[in-house]
C-alpha positions in Angstrom: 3.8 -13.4 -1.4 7.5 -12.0 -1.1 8.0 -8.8 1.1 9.0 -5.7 -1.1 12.4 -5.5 -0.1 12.8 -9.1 -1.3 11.7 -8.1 -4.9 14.2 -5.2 -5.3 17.1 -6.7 -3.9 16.4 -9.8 -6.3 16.5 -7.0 -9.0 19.8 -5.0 -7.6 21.8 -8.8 -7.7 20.3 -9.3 -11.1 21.1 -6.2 -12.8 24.1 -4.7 -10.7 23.5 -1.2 -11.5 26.8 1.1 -11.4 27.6 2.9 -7.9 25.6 5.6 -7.6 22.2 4.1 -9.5 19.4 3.0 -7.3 16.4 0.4 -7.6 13.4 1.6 -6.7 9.9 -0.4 -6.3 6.7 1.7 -6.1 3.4 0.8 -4.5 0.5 0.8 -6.6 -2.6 0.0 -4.3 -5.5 -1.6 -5.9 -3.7 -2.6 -8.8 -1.9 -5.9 -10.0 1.3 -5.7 -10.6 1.1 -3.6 -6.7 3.9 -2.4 -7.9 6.5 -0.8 -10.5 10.3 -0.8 -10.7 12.6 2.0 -12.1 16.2 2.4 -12.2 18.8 5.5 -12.7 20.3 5.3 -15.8 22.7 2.3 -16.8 24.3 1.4 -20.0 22.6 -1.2 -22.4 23.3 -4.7 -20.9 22.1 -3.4 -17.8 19.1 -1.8 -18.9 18.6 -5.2 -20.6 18.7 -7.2 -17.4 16.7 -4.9 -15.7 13.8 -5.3 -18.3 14.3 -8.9 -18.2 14.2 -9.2 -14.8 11.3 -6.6 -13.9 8.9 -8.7 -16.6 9.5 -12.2 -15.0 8.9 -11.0 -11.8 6.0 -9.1 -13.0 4.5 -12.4 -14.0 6.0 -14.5 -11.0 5.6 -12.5 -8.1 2.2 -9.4 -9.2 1.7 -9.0 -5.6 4.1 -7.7 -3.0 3.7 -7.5 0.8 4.1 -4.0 1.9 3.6 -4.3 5.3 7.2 -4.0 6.6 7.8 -0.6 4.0 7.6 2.7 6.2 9.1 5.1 3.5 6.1 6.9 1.1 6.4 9.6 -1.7 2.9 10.6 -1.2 0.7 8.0 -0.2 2.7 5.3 -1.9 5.1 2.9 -0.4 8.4 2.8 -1.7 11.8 1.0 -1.2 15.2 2.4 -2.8 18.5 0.6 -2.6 21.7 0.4 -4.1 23.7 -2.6 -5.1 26.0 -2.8 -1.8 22.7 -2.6 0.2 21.0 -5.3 -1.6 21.0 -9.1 0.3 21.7 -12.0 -1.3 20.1 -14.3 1.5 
């Protein structure tokens, strides 16, 4: 199981959103997927490899460790970064 902050910076490097667009990953306790991705808006090609890379993940990787994610909107877990926070190790 790969720790949330894994899974959106493995969608960041994939899609390299424009400055100023973030990836976010949602919690969604009790349900698989646990979670869901959005984006800002990008322009076509990016919006493409976003989709691309949300639905292999999706099916690779349904279930996501939360355990190291403080941040909630509500009572959900989330994680938001931007390209030049997003590690490649």
């Amino acid at each position: 199981m790969k720790p949330a902050n894994q899974i959106v910076d493995e969608i960041a490097l994939a899609v390299r959103p424009r400055r100023g667009v973030a990836v976010v990953l949602t919690e969604r306790p009790g349900e698989t997927p646990n979670w869901m991705a959005a984006a800002g808006f990008m322009d076509l090609a990016r919006n493409e490899r976003f989709v691309t890379k949300v639905a292999a993940l999706r099916k690779s990787t349904p279930v996501v460790d939360w355990t190291a994610v403080s941040e909630r909107k509500g009572e959900r877990r989330r994680v938001a970064k931007w390209l030049s926070e997003a590690s490649s190790a």
